[in-house]
N, C-alpha and C positions, 0 to 999 in steps of 0.2 A: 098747749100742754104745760103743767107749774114744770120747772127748773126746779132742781137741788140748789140747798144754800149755795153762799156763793164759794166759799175755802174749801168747794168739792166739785167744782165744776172741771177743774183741771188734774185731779186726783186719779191717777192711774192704780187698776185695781191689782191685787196680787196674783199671781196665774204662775201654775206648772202644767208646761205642758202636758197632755194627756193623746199620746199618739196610741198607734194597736201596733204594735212591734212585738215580734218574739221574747228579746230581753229589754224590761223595762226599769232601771236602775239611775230613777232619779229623782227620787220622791221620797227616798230614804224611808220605806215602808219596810216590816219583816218577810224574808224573802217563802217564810212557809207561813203554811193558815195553824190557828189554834190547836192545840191535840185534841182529838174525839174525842176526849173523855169532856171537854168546853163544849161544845156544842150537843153533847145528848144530855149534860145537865142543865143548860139554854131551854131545851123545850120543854126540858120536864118544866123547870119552872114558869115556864110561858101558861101551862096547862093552870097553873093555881096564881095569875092574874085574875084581878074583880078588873075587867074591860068598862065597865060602867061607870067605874068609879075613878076620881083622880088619883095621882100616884101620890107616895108620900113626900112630901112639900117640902119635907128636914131630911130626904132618903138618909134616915137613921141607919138603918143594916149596912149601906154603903160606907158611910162616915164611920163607924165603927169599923167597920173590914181594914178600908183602909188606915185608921189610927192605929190599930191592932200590928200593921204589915210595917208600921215606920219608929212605932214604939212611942206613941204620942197622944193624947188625951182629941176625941173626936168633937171637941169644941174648937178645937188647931185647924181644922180638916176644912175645906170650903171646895167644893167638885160643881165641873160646867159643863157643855158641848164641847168637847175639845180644849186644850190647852189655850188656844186662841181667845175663846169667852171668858176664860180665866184670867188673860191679859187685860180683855177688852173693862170686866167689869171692876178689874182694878185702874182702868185709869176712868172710867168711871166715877169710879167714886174717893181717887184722890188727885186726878185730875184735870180737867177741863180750862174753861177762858182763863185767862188770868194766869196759870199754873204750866207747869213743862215738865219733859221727860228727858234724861241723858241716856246718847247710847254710841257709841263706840266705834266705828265704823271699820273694816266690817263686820257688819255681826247683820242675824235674823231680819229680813226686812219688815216683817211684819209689828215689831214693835215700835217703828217709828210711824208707818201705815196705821196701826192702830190709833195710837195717839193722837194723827191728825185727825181721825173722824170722830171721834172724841173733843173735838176742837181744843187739844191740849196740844203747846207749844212743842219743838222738838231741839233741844241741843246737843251737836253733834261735834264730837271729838274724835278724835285720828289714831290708830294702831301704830307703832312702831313698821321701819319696814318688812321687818319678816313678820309681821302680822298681830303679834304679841300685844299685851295690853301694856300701856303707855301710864304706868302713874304720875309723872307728872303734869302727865296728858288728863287723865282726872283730877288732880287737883285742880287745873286750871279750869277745867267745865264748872265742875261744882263750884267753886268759889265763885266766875263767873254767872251764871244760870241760877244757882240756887233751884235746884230742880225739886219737883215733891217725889221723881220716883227713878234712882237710875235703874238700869236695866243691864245684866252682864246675862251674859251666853255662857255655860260651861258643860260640856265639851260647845265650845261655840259653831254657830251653825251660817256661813258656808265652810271654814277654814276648820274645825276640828279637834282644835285647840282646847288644853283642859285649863282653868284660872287653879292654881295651886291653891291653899287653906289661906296660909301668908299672906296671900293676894288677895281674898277675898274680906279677910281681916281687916287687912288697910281699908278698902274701900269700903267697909263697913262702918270701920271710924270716921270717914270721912263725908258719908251722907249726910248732909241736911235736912232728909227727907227718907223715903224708904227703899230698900236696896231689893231688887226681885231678882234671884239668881234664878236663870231658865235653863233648867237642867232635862229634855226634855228627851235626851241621850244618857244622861246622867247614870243609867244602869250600866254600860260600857267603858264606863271610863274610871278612874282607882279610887277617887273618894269624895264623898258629896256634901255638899253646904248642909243638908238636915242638920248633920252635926251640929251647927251653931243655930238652928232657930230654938226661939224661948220666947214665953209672955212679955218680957221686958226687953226685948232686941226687935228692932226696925227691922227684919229680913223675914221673907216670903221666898220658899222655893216651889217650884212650879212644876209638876211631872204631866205625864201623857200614857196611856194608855195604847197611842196609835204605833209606837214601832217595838220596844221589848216584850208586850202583849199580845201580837201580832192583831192588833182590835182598831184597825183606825178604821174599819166601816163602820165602826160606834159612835164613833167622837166623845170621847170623853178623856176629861183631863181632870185637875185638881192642882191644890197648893196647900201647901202646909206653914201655918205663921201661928203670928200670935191671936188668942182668943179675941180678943177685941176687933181686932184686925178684921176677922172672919166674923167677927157678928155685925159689921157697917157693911160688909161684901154680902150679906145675906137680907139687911136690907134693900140693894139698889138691885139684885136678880129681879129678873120677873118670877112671877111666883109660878109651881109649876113647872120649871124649867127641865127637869129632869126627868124623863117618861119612865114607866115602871119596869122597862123592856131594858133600858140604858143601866135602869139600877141593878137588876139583877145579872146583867151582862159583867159588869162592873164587879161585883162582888165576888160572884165563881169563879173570874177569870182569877181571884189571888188565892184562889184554894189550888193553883196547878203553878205554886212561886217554885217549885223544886226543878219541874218543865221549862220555866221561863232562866232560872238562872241557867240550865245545862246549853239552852240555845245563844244566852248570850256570851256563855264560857267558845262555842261553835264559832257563833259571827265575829268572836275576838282575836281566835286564833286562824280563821280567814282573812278578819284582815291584816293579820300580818305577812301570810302568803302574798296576798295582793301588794301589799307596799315593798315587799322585794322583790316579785318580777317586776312595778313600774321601776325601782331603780336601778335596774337593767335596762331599761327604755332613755331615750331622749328628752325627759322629761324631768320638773323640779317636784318635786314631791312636800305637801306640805303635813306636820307630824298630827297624827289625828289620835283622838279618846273616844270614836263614836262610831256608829256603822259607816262612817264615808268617808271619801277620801279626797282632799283638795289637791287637782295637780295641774300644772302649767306647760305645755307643751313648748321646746324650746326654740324659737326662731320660726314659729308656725305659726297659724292664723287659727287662734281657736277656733272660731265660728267654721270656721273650714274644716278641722277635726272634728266638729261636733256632728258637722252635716255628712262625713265619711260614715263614721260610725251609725248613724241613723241609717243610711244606704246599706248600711250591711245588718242591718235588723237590730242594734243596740243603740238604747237611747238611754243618753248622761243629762245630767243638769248641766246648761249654757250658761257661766256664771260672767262671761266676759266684759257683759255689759253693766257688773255692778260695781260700787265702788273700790277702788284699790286693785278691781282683778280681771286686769285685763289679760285677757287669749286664757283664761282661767275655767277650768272642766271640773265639774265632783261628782263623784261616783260612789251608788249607794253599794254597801258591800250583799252581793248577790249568794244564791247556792256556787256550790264550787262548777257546776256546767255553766253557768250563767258568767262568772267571771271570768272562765275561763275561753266563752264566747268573747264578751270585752276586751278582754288582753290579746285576741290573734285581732279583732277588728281595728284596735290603735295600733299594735306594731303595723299592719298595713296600710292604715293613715300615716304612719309613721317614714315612711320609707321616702 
């Protein structure tokens, strides 16, 4: 049997676990489906598909939909399978052998996972100890590395964490290469990097569709940059990428934004319910801008609180094994029965 090259042979893939448990709250998925009014205008328009024929190759109606929703000319617009193809086909096509990516630790795993099979280098820089981004910490990467593409998280994803304006400003000045803020929570949290993208600024913001949309059995994401930017990214797609089923998906679901802001005004004032019973609990609570919540059980054995909580039908993300966070739990913010399942199953971990 042929072998995979060789810099993937030992490359460990990405994996959330997928058990059947009652409450499942670690995938940071929206905890309701679409409103019916999304899905009975889904199949009307499924009925006036040409099945025969390929879908639109530029999905025009899409790019404009969403240009329309951000206040930005649809030559900005560049949409993929998921937010992930979005990353993938930007390092793609700015970076590969020879070239590397900065990124933070911790933050997203997937954007350094991407980069490697990408066979683009990875340089990796250190958070402050409560978690926060380190600029001195970036300047040393960058000026070190010389990266083609850093990468920040904001609301950052496992810890939650939002990158202020200020902050995103500096490290914008300080790119040698292109800054991709992945805001992919970015609805949840107070205010987002779009603000600063423009044809003449190095910055790419990156959204998703899978949690304020409640659509991640779509996969579809998108980025908003500059025009140029997005006409070399529409070079290196395959062509085709985007089924006619995805684009119309995609388009309906921002005619129901009035739905979507009122659920996420819901999940924001849940999770602040949630962050005060855990700091009621024995636990370090880390401040979050997004549906989740990063917490550290005190004097306890994560992996041990995680496998409690599993036994009693809630399953969290086991973050303990990743960098910086050890016996470290996140939890996506659920309906208020579901949360409210979480909080008795940890207090009795707890005890």
């Amino acid at each position: 049997m042929i072998q995979p090259r060789d810099d993937l042979a030992l490359m460990e893939g990405y994996h959330s676990p997928q058990v059947d448990v009652p409450v499942r709250l670690n995938t940071n998925e929206a905890p309701e489906p679409p409103p019916p009014g999304f899905e009975d205008a889904l199949v009307a328009a499924l009925r006036s598909i040409a099945w025969h024929r390929y879908p639109d190759r530029s999905y025009r109606a899409l790019r404009e939909a969403i240009a329309a929703a951000h206040d930005v000319a649809p030559e900005q617009v560049f949409v993929a399978n998921g937010s992930n193809e979005v990353l993938q086909t930007l390092c793609l096509t700015y970076g590969g052998p020879g070239r590397s990516v900065a990124v933070f630790e911790p933050t997203y795993a997937l954007h350094s996972h991407i980069a490697r099979i990408t066979s683009t280098g990875v340089a990796v820089g250190e958070r402050r100890e409560d978690l926060s981004l380190d600029l001195d910490e970036v300047r040393r990467v960058l000026a070190e590395a010389e990266p083609a593409i850093t990468f920040l998280c904001s609301p950052n994803n496992p810890t939650g964490m939002v990158e202020d304006e200020a902050t995103v400003r500096e490290v914008l000045d300080l790119v040698p290469g292109l800054l991709v803020v992945d805001e992919a929570y970015g609805q949840f949290a107070p205010w987002s990097a779009l603000e600063l993208v423009g044809d003449d600024v190095p910055l790419v913001v990156t959204r998703t569709y899978s949690k304020t949309w409640s659509m991640a059995a779509a996969r579809l994401g998108y980025l908003v940059g500059p025009r140029e930017l997005v006409a070399h990214l529409d070079q290196v797609v395959l062509p085709y990428h985007l089924d006619a089923v995805k684009q119309a998906a995609g388009r309906i679901a921002l005619q129901f934004e009035d739905a979507m802001r009122a659920r996420v005004a819901t999940l924001v004032e849940e999770r602040g319910r949630l962050v005060a019973a855990l700091r009621e609990l024995p636990v370090d609570v880390f401040p979050s801008g997004a549906n989740f919540v990063l917490f550290r059980p005190r004097g306890r054995d994560g992996r041990a609180v995680w496998e409690h909580l599993l036994a009693r039908g809630v399953l969290v993300r086991d973050c303990s094994s990743w960098p910086r966070l050890a016996d470290c739990l996140r939890v996506t913010i659920g309906t208020r029965d579901e949360d409210d399942a979480f909080l008795a199953a940890l207090e009795d971990a707890l005890r």
